[in-house]
Phi, psi and omega in degrees: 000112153002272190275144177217132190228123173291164176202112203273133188230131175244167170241126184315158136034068167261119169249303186306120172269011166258333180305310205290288182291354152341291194298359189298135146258180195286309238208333153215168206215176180235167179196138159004105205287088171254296176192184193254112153237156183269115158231194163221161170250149173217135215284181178272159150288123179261149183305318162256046164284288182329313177309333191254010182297145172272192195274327343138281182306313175296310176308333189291299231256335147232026143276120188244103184295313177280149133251285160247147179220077163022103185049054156248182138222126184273113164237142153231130151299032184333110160283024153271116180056015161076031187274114162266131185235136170184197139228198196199106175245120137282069187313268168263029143180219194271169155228139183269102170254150224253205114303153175239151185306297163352297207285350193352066196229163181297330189188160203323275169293017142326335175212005194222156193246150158206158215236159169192138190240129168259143198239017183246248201237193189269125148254190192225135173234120157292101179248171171012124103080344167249135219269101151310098178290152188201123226232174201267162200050030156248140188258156204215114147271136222213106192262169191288161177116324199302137172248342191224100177237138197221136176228147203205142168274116190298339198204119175324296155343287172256056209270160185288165184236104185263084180317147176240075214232135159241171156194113193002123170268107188287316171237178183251169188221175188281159170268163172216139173271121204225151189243201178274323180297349183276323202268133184288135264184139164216147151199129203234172167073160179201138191304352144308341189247337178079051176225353194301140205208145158241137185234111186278112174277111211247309179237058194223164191321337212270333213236298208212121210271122155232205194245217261218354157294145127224127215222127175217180191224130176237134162242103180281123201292124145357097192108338198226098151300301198277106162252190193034049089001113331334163152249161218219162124286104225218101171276010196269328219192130188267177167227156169215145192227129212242079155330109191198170196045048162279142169259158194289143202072019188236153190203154195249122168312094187236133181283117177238154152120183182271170211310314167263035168193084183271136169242192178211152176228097206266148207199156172272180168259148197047070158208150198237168191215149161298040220263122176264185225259353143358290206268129149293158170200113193210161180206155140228154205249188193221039162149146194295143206216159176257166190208116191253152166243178177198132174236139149224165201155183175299353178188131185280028174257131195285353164253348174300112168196175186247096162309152166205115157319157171284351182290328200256356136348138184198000000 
C-alpha cells in the first residue's frame, strides 16, 4: 500500500520548534491547538507499472476523493515534484495551515511557495497579520518565508472553500492577490468539437513571477464536455487537476496514461487526480463543468508540450 495517512493532534502554546520536533512519532506529531489536518503521501509510479493497475489500483494511487470538508484541511503529498494538493473549508472558525511532518520545516512555506483559488462563498486567507479578501474564482500567491496563514469565510452558510496547491521554493517572492480581470484569458476550442472552453490563466509566468508553480482555471462552455483536447505531454513538468461545479448526479470521465496505453479514472465534483509527467490528462463530463489545473517542473512555459491528436490516442 502506498498511501500513508496522517492525524495531526494539537496542543496548547507549543512554541519551541526543538521542543516540537522532540514530540515526532512514526505515524503523529504535535503542533499548536488550531484545527485538524488530514494528509496522505503518495509515491511516484512508474508507467510501466501503471499499465497493470486495475480500477481499484489507479484510484489508490492517483485520485485524491476528498478535498473539502467542513472546518479541515485536507493534503496530499505527491513525490512527483514534491507536489502538494488540498483543500480548506473554513466554517466555525478560522484553520490555520500548519506544517506537516514530510516537510520537516518549522512551518508550512519554509521552503515552499503556494497558490490558492477560492471555489466557495467570500472568504479572508490571512498571511503574517494581512488580511486577503477572497472572493470566488480569485487567487491568491504565497511566497516561500510566509510563516502564518489562516483562512476563514465570512458566512458560515455560505463558506469559502479554498483549493490548495504548493510546491517547492528556491527564493522568496512577493504575494500577489490576482481576480479574472487580472488573469491572462484564452478561448479555445469549439462547440463543433464539444470542447469550447475559456481558460483563465491565473497564477502563470504571464501574470504573476513564482519559482515553479502554476495554476489556472477552464470553464467549459454550455453544450462542450471535453478539456484538454488534443491532449498532450509535457516530461518537464507534472499536473494535478481539480474538478469542481459537476452538478449532482453527474460525473466526470478523466483520462491517463501514456498516449498509447490510456487508462480513465471516473470522478465526482470536487475531487482531484494526479497526472504525472508521463501522463496525458484530458476528460470528458456528462455535463459541463469547471477545472483548476496546477502544474510543476522545470519550465515554465505554457506551451511546452508534445500533442497528441485525438486519432493517434489508443
Amino acid at each position: 500500500m502506498h498511501n500513508c495517512e496522517y492525524l495531526i493532534i494539537f496542543v496548547p502554546e507549543l512554541s519551541d520548534f526543538n521542543h516540537f520536533s522532540s514530540l515526532i512519532k512514526k505515524d503523529t506529531f504535535l503542533i499548536p491547538e488550531t484545527m485538524t489536518i488530514h494528509f496522505e503521501e503518495r509515491f511516484a509510479s512508474h508507467p510501466s507499472d501503471v499499465k497493470h493497475y486495475d480500477t481499484q489500483q489507479l484510484r489508490e494511487h492517483f485520485l485524491i476523493e476528498k478535498v473539502m470538508e467542513a472546518d479541515k484541511i485536507h493534503l496530499v503529498y505527491s513525490h512527483y515534484d514534491r507536489y502538494i494538493a488540498g483543500g480548506a473549508v473554513p466554517v466555525s472558525g478560522p484553520l490555520e495551515l500548519t506544517t506537516i511532518e514530510p516537510l520537516k520545516a518549522p512551518f508550512f512555506c519554509y521552503r515552499r511557495e503556494l497558490g490558492i483559488i477560492n471555489v466557495g462563498g467570500k472568504g479572508t486567507v490571512t498571511v503574517d497579520g494581512k488580511v486577503y479578501n477572497m472572493d470566488f474564482k480569485e487567487a491568491l500567491y504565497i511566497g516561500k518565508g510566509s510563516e502564518k496563514i489562516l483562512f476563514n469565510s465570512e458566512d458560515a452558510v455560505h463558506p469559502a472553500r479554498f483549493y490548495l496547491n504548493s510546491t517547492p521554493a528556491h527564493k522568496e517572492l512577493p504575494i500577489r492577490h490576482i481576480t479574472l480581470k487580472d488573469a491572462n484569458i484564452l478561448q479555445m476550442g469549439s462547440q463543433q468539437t464539444s470542447n469550447e472552453r475559456q481558460i483563465n490563466q491565473l497564477l502563470i509566468s504571464k501574470v504573476v513571477e513564482t519559482c515553479q508553480l502554476q495554476m489556472g482555471m477552464t470553464e467549459l462552455r454550455p453544450g462542450s464536455v471535453w478539456n484538454t483536447m488534443p491532449a498532450h505531454t509535457h516530461s518537464r513538468r507534472m499536473e494535478v487537476y481539480f474538478y469542481f461545479n459537476v452538478p449532482d448526479g453527474q460525473a466526470v470521465c478523466h483520462f491517463m496514461g501514456q498516449p498509447q496505453e490510456t487508462r480513465h479514472i471516473w470522478m465526482v465534483n470536487e475531487q482531484a487526480v494526479i497526472s504525472p509527467n508521463w501522463s496525458i490528462h484530458s476528460a470528458a463530463g456528462t455535463a459541463n463543468y469547471i477545472f483548476i489545473w496546477g502544474m510543476a517542473g522545470e519550465n515554465l512555459d505554457y506551451s511546452d508540450m508534445d500533442v497528441v491528436q485525438p486519432n493517434q490516442l489508443r
